[in-house]
C-alpha positions, -999 to +999 in steps of 0.1 A: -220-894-782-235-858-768-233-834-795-229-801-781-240-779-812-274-794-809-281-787-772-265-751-778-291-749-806-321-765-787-311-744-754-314-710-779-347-721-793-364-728-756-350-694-747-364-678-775-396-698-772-396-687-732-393-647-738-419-650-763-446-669-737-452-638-715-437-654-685-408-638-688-416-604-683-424-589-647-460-586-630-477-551-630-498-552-590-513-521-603-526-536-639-534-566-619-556-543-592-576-529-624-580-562-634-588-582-605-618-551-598-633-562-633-631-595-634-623-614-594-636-588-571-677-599-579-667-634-558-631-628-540-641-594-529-625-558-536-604-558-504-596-598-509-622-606-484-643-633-501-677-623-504-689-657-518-691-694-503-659-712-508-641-687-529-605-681-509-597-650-489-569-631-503-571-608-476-560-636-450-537-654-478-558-683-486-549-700-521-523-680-521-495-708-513-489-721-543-461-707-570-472-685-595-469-707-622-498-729-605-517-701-595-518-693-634-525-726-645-555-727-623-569-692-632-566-704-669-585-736-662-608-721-632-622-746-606-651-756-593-676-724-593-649-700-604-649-701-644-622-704-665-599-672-679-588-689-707-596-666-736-606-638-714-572-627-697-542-631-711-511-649-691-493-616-685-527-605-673-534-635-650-497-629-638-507-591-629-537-603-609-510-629-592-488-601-583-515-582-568-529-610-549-498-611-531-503-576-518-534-576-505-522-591-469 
Protein backbone atom coordinates (compact mmCIF):
# COMPACT_ATOMS: atom_id res chain seq x y z
CA UNK A 1 0.00 0.00 0.00
CA UNK A 2 1.60 3.62 -0.99
CA UNK A 3 1.81 5.65 2.08
CA UNK A 4 1.49 9.16 1.22
CA UNK A 5 3.04 10.76 4.49
CA UNK A 6 6.30 9.16 3.61
CA UNK A 7 6.66 10.31 -0.06
CA UNK A 8 5.45 13.88 1.23
CA UNK A 9 8.22 13.53 3.74
CA UNK A 10 10.95 12.05 1.31
CA UNK A 11 9.77 14.74 -1.42
CA UNK A 12 10.52 17.63 1.47
CA UNK A 13 13.86 16.17 2.38
CA UNK A 14 15.18 15.93 -1.56
CA UNK A 15 13.93 19.53 -1.82
CA UNK A 16 15.67 20.58 0.98
CA UNK A 17 18.75 18.54 0.09
CA UNK A 18 18.40 20.24 -3.68
CA UNK A 19 18.49 24.03 -2.50
CA UNK A 20 21.29 23.20 -0.30
CA UNK A 21 23.60 21.63 -3.40
CA UNK A 22 24.14 24.97 -5.25
CA UNK A 23 22.31 23.93 -8.29
CA UNK A 24 19.61 25.66 -7.42
CA UNK A 25 20.59 29.02 -7.50
CA UNK A 26 21.12 31.02 -10.94
CA UNK A 27 24.51 31.32 -12.86
CA UNK A 28 26.43 34.72 -12.59
CA UNK A 29 28.14 35.08 -16.74
CA UNK A 30 29.99 37.90 -15.12
CA UNK A 31 31.50 35.76 -11.92
CA UNK A 32 31.93 33.09 -14.45
CA UNK A 33 34.07 35.66 -16.96
CA UNK A 34 36.46 36.40 -13.87
CA UNK A 35 36.67 33.01 -13.36
CA UNK A 36 37.08 31.40 -16.61
CA UNK A 37 40.15 34.44 -17.17
CA UNK A 38 41.93 32.67 -13.98
CA UNK A 39 41.48 29.45 -14.39
CA UNK A 40 40.25 28.26 -18.50
CA UNK A 41 41.44 31.08 -20.52
CA UNK A 42 45.49 29.64 -20.34
CA UNK A 43 44.11 26.53 -22.81
CA UNK A 44 40.39 27.65 -24.09
CA UNK A 45 41.54 31.11 -24.83
CA UNK A 46 40.25 34.59 -23.43
CA UNK A 47 37.89 35.25 -26.33
CA UNK A 48 36.89 31.29 -26.33
CA UNK A 49 39.10 30.76 -29.22
CA UNK A 50 41.21 27.68 -28.10
CA UNK A 51 44.65 28.45 -28.09
CA UNK A 52 45.75 24.76 -27.26
CA UNK A 53 45.52 21.38 -29.37
CA UNK A 54 42.35 19.63 -28.76
CA UNK A 55 40.86 21.90 -26.14
CA UNK A 56 37.17 23.04 -27.66
CA UNK A 57 36.38 26.39 -29.10
CA UNK A 58 33.91 28.23 -27.12
CA UNK A 59 33.95 30.88 -29.55
CA UNK A 60 32.46 28.56 -32.33
CA UNK A 61 30.28 26.55 -29.67
CA UNK A 62 32.23 23.44 -29.44
CA UNK A 63 31.63 21.27 -26.18
CA UNK A 64 29.09 23.43 -25.63
CA UNK A 65 26.05 20.93 -26.54
CA UNK A 66 25.69 19.22 -23.68
CA UNK A 67 23.28 20.36 -20.58
CA UNK A 68 24.72 22.02 -17.87
CA UNK A 69 24.48 19.51 -15.53
CA UNK A 70 27.10 17.39 -17.81
CA UNK A 71 29.03 20.19 -18.63
CA UNK A 72 29.65 20.46 -14.70
CA UNK A 73 30.21 16.94 -14.09
CA UNK A 74 32.91 16.99 -16.59
CA UNK A 75 34.65 20.23 -15.38
CA UNK A 76 34.66 18.57 -11.89
CA UNK A 77 36.17 15.34 -13.26
CA UNK A 78 38.37 17.14 -16.23
CA UNK A 79 39.26 15.00 -19.28
CA UNK A 80 42.02 14.07 -20.96
CA UNK A 81 44.69 17.11 -20.76
CA UNK A 82 42.30 19.51 -19.06
CA UNK A 83 42.61 18.78 -15.08
CA UNK A 84 40.10 18.31 -12.86
CA UNK A 85 38.22 21.33 -10.79
CA UNK A 86 37.30 19.31 -8.09
CA UNK A 87 38.44 21.13 -5.03
CA UNK A 88 39.45 24.14 -6.90
CA UNK A 89 35.98 25.72 -8.07
CA UNK A 90 33.12 25.23 -6.45
CA UNK A 91 29.70 23.94 -8.30
CA UNK A 92 28.18 27.40 -8.27
CA UNK A 93 31.45 28.50 -9.64
CA UNK A 94 31.71 25.79 -12.36
CA UNK A 95 28.00 26.79 -13.16
CA UNK A 96 29.15 30.62 -13.58
CA UNK A 97 31.87 29.54 -16.01
CA UNK A 98 28.83 27.43 -17.79
CA UNK A 99 26.83 30.41 -18.08
CA UNK A 100 29.42 32.35 -19.53
CA UNK A 101 30.48 29.88 -21.96
CA UNK A 102 27.20 30.14 -23.35
CA UNK A 103 27.89 33.86 -24.26
CA UNK A 104 30.82 33.83 -25.86
CA UNK A 105 29.16 32.97 -29.42
Amino acid sequence: MLNIGYLKRTLLVALWWMSGSGLCYAADPNKGAQVYATHCASCHGLSGISVMMGAPSFAKNEGLMSPDSALLISIRGGKAAMPAYRGVLNDQDILDVIAYLRTMN
